[in-house]
KEKE-3310 file (N, C-alpha, C; in steps of 0.2 Angstrom, whole numbers, plus 5000, padded with zeros to 4 digits):
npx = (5133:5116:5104:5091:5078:5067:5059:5056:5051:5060:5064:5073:5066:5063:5055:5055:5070:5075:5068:5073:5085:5086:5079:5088:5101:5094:5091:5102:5106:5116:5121:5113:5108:5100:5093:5090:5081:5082:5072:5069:5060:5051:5056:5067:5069:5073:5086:5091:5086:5093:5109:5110:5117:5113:5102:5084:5073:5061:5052:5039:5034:5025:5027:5025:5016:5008:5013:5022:5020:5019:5032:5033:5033:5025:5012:5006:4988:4979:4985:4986:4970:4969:4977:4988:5006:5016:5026:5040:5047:5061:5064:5072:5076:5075:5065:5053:5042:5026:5017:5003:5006:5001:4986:4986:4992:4984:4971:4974:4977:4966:4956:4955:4947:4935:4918:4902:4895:4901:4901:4900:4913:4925:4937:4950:4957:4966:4978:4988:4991:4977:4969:4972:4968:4952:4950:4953:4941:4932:4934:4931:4918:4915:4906:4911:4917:4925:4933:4940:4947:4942:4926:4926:4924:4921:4921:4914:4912:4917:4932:4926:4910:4905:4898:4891:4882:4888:4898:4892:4887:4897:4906:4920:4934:4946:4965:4973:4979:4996:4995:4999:5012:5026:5038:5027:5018:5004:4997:4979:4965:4954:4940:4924:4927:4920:4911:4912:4913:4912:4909:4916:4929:4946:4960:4975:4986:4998:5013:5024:5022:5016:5004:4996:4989:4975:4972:4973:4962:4951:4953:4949:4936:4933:4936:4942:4958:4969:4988:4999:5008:5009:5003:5012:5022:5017:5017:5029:5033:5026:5032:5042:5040:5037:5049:5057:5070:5085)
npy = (4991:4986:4998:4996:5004:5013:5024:5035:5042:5041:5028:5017:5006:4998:4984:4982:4984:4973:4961:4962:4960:4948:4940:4942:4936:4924:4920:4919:4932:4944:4957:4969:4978:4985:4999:5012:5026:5041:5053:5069:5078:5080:5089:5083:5073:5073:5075:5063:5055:5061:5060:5047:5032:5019:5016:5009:5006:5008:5009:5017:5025:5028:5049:5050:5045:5050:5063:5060:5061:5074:5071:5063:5057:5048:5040:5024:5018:5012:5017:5031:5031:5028:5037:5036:5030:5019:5012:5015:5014:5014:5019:5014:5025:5033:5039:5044:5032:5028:5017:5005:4996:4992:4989:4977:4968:4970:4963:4951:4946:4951:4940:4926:4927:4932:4933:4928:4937:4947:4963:4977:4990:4998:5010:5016:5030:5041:5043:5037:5024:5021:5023:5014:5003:5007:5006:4994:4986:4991:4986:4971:4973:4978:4989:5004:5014:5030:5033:5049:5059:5070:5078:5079:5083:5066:5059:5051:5045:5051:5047:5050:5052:5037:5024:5010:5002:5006:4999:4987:4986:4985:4975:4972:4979:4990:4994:5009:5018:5022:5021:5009:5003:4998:5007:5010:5001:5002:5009:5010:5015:5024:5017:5011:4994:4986:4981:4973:4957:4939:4938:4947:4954:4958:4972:4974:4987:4985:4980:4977:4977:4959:4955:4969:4981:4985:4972:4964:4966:4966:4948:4947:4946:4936:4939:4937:4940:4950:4953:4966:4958:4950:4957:4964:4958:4952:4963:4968:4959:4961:4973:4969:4962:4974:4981:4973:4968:4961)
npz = (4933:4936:4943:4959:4967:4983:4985:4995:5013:5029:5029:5034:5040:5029:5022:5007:5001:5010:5005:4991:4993:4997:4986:4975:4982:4982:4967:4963:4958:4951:4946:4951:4962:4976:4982:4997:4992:5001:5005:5010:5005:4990:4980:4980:4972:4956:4956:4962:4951:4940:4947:4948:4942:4930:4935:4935:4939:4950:4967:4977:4992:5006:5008:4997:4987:4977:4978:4968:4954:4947:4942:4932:4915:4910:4913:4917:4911:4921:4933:4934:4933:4947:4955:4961:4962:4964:4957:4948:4930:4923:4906:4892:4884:4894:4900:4912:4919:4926:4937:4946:4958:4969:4968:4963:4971:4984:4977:4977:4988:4996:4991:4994:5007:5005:5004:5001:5009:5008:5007:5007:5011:5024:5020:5031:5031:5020:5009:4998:4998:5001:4990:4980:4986:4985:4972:4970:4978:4971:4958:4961:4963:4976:4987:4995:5007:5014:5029:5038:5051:5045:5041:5023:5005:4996:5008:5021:5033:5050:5062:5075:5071:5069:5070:5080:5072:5058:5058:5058:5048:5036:5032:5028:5033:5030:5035:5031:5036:5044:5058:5073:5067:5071:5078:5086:5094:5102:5097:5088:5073:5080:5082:5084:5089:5098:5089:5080:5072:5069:5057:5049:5040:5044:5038:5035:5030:5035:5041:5051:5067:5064:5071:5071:5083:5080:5071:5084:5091:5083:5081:5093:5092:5083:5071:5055:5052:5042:5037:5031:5024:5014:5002:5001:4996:4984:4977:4975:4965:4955:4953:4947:4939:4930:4928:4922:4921:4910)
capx = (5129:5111:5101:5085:5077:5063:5059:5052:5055:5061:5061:5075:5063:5061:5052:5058:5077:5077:5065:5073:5090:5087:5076:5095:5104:5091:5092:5110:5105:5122:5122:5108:5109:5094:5095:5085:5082:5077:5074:5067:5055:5049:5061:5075:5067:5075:5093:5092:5086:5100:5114:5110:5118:5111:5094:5082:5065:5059:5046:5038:5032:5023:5022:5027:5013:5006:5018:5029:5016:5019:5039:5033:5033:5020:5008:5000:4982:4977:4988:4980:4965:4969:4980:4992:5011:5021:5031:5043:5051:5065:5065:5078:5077:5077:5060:5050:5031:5023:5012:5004:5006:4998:4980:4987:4994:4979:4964:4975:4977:4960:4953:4953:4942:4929:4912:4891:4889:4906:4897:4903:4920:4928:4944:4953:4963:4964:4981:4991:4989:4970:4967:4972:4961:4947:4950:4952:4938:4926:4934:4928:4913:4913:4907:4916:4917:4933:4935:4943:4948:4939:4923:4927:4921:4922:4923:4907:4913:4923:4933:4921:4903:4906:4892:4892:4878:4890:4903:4888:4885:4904:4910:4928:4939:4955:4967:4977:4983:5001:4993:4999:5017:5031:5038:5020:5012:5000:4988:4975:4961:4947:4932:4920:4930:4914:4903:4914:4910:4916:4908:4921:4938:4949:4963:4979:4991:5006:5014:5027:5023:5014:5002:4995:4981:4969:4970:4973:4955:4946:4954:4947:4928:4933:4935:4944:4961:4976:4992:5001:5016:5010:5000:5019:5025:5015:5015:5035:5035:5024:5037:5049:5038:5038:5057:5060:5080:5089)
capy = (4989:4990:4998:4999:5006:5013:5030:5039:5047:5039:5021:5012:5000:4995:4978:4981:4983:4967:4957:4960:4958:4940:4938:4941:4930:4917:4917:4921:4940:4948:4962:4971:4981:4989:5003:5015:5034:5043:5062:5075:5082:5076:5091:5080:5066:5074:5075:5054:5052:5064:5058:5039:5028:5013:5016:5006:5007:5012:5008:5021:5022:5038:5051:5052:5040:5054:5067:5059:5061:5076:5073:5058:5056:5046:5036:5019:5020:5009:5021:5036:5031:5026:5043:5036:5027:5015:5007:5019:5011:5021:5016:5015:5031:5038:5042:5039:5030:5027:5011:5006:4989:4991:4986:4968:4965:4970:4961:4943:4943:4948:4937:4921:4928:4937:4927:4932:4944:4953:4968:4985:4989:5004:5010:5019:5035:5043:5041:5035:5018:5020:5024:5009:5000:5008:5005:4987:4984:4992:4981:4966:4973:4978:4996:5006:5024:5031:5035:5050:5062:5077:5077:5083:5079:5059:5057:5046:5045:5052:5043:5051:5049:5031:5019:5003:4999:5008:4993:4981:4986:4985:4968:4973:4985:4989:5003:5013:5022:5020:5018:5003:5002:4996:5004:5013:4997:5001:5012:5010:5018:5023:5013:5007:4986:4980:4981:4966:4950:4932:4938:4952:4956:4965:4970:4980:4988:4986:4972:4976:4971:4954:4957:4976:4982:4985:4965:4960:4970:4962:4944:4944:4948:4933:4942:4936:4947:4950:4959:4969:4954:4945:4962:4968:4954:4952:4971:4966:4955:4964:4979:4967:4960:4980:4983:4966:4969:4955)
capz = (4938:4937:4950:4959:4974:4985:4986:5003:5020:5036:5026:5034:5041:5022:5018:4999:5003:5012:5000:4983:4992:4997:4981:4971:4982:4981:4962:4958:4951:4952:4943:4950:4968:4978:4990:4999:4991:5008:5005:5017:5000:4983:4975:4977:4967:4950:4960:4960:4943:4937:4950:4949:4935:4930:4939:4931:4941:4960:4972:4978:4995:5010:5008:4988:4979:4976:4976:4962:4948:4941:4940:4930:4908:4907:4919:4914:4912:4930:4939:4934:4938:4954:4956:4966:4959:4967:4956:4942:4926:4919:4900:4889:4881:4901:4903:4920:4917:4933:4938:4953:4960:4977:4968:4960:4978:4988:4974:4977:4994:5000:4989:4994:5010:5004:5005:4998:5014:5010:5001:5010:5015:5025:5020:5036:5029:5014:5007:4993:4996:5001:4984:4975:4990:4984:4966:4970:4980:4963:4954:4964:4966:4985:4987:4999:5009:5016:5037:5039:5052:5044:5034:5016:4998:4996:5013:5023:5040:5053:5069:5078:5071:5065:5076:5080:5067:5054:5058:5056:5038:5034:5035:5026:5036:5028:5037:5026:5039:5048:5065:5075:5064:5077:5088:5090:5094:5106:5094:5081:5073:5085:5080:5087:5088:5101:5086:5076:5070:5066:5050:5047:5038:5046:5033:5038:5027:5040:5042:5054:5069:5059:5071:5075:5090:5077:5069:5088:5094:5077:5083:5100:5092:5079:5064:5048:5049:5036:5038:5023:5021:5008:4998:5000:4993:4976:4973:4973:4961:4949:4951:4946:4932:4926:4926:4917:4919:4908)
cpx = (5122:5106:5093:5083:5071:5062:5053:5056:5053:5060:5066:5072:5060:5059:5057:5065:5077:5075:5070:5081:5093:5083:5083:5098:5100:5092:5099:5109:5113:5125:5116:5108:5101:5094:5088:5085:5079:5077:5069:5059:5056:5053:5066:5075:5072:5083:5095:5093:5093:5107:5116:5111:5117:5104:5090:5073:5065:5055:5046:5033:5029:5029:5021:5024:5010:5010:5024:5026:5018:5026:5038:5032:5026:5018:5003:4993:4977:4979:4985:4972:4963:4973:4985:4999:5014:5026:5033:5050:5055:5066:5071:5080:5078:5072:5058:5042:5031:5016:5011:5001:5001:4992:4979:4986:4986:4973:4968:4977:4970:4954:4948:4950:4937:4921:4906:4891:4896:4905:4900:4908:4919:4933:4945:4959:4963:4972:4982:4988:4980:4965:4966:4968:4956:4945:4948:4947:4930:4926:4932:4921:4908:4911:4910:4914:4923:4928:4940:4943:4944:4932:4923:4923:4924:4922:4915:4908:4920:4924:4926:4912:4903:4902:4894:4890:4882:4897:4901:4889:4890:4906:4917:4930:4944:4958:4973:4982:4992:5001:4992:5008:5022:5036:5031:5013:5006:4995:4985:4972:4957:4941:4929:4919:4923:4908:4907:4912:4913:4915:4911:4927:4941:4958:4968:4984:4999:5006:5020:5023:5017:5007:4998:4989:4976:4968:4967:4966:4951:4946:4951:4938:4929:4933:4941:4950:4969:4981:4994:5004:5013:5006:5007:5022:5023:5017:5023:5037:5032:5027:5041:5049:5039:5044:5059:5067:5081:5095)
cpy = (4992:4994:4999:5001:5008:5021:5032:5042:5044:5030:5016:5007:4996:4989:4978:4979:4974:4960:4957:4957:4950:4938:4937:4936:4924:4914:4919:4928:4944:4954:4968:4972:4983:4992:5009:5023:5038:5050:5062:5077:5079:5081:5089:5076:5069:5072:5067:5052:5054:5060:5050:5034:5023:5011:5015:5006:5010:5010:5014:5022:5029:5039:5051:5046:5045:5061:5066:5062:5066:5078:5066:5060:5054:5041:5030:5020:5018:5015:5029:5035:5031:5033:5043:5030:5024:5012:5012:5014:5018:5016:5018:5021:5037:5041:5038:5038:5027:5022:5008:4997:4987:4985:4976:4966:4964:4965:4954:4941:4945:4942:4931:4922:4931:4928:4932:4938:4949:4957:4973:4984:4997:5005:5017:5023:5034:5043:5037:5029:5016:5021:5019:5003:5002:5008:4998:4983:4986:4987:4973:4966:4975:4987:4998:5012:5023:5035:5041:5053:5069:5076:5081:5080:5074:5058:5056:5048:5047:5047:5044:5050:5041:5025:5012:5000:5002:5001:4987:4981:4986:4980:4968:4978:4984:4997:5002:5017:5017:5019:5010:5000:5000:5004:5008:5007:4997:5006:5010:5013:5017:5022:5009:4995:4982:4978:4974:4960:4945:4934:4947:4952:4959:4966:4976:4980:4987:4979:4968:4979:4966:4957:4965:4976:4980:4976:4963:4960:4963:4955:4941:4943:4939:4934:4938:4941:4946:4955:4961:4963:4953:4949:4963:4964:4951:4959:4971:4965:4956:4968:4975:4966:4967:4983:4976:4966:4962:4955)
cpz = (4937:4942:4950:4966:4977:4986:4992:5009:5024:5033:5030:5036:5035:5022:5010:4999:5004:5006:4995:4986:4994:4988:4975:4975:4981:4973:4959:4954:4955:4950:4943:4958:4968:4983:4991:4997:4997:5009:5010:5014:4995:4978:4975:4973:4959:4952:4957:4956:4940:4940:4951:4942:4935:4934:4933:4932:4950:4962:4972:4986:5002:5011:5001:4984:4974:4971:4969:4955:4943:4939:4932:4923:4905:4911:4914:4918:4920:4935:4938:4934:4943:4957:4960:4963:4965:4965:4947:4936:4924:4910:4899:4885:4888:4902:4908:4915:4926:4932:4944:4956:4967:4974:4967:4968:4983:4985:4978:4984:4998:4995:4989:5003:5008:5002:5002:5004:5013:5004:5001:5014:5018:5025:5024:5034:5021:5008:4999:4993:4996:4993:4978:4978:4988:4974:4964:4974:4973:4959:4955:4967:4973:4983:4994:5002:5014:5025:5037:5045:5052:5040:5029:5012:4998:5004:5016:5030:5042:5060:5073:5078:5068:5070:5074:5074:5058:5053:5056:5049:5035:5037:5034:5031:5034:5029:5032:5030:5042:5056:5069:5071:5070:5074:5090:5091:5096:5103:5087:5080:5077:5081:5085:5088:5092:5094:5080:5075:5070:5056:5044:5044:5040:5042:5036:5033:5029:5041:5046:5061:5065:5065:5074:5081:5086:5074:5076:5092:5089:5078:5088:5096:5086:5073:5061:5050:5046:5038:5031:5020:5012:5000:4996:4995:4983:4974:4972:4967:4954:4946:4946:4938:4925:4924:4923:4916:4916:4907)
residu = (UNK:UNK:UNK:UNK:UNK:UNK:UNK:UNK:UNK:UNK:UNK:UNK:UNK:UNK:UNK:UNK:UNK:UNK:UNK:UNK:UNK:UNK:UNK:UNK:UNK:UNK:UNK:UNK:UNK:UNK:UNK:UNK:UNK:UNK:UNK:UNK:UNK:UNK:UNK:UNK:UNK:UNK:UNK:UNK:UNK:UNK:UNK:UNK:UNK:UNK:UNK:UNK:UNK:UNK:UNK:UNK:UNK:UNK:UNK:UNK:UNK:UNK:UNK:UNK:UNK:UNK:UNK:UNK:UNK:UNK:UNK:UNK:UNK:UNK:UNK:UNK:UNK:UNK:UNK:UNK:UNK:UNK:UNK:UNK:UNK:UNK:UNK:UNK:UNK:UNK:UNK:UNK:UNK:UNK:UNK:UNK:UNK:UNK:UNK:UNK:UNK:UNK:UNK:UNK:UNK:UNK:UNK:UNK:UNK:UNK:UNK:UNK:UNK:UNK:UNK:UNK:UNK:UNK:UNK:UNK:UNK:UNK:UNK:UNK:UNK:UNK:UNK:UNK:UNK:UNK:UNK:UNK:UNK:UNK:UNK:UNK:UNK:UNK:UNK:UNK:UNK:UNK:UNK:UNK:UNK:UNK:UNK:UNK:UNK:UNK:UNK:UNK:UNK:UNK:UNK:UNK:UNK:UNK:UNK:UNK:UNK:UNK:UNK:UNK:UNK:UNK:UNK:UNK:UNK:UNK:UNK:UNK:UNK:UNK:UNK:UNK:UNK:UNK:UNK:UNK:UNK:UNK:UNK:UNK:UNK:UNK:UNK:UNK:UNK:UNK:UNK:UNK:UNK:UNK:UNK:UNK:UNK:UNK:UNK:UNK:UNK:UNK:UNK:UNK:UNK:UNK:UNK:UNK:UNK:UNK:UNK:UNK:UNK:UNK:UNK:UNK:UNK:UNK:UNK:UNK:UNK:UNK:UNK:UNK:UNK:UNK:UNK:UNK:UNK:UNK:UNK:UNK:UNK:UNK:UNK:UNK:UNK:UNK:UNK:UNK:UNK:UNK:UNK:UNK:UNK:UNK)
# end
């Protein structure tokens, strides 16, 4: 039997799990399981590979897009650029390569919104996946700066100094963070939401609940707003396209 799975901490609320395990029943794939790797720390990752017969590839997902890298063989060229993995092939010889499907996901779903005035984006939080957000808005062209928390190197703004007229000059917003995930509905990033527009994206990486605060804030002002689903659901499919089981 072959396997494939998800690697991260605290995952049972998995998307992936449930996706591929209808995506098998849908097409008759019967020889081909998917289960959740849910360690505590990134030194049990070898344990898996070692312990797991018939593993064939993995998602990858917080805190370890990051952290996986240097258990990794060999990283295709997109994913180290982006510095960040999601999606691990075990080849036939049993090496791991790393590739990162976030960017596919994310360029094709905000795509078909982006319009002449959507120039400057903010990506909210610095993470794994903000990484392949900021790789995929270059390659589209949009320039960017990262919101964090603290101000460091690469870092633009913080929660706090971040103005109204900094939200004008940012027509994409895409959070990166996990603020607003069920069951902590009721928070999002602190921004300044009154300074929003009709002529706004507001783009969320979460997709549980479909809608989060921060969409429903951006929806009262008339913004544009996207949930993860359907980002989640291409970066799937490209995993799938990279483990090519037959």
């Amino acid at each position: 039997m072959n396997k494939l799975g998800l690697l991260g901490k605290n995952i049972s609320y998995s998307f992936s799990k449930t996706y591929f395990k209808k995506k098998f029943e849908n097409e008759n794939i019967n020889d081909i399981t998917y289960e959740n790797f849910d360690i505590e720390s990134i030194e049990l990752f070898p344990s898996i590979i070692k312990n797991t017969k018939g593993l064939k590839g993995l998602n990858v997902t917080i805190p370890y897009k990051e952290q996986v890298i240097p258990y990794l063989d060999k990283i295709n060229k997109k994913a180290k650029t982006i510095g960040a993995v999601n999606t691990i092939k075990v080849t036939k010889k049993g090496k791991l390569k790393g590739y990162n499907t976030d960017c596919y996901g994310f360029k094709n779903t905000l795509k078909p919104f982006v319009k002449k005035h959507h120039k400057n984006a903010l990506i909210l939080g610095t993470g794994g996946a903000s990484k392949a957000i900021a790789f995929s808005l270059h390659e589209m062209g949009i320039s960017y700066h990262y919101v964090s928390r603290k101000l460091k190197e690469g870092i633009d703004f913080t929660y706090d100094t971040l103005t109204e007229s900094d939200i004008a000059n940012h027509q994409i917003i895409v959070n990166c963070t996990p603020l607003g995930t069920f069951p902590d509905v009721d928070v999002c990033p602190k921004i300044p939401y009154q300074a929003i527009t009709k002529n706004h994206i507001l783009f969320d990486l979460i997709y549980n609940p479909d809608e989060t605060k921060f969409l429903k804030l951006g929806k009262q002002n008339q913004a544009t707003i996207v949930n993860g689903l359907n980002m989640l659901k291409l970066q799937a499919e490209k995993s799938w396209s990279i483990w090519n089981i037959k």
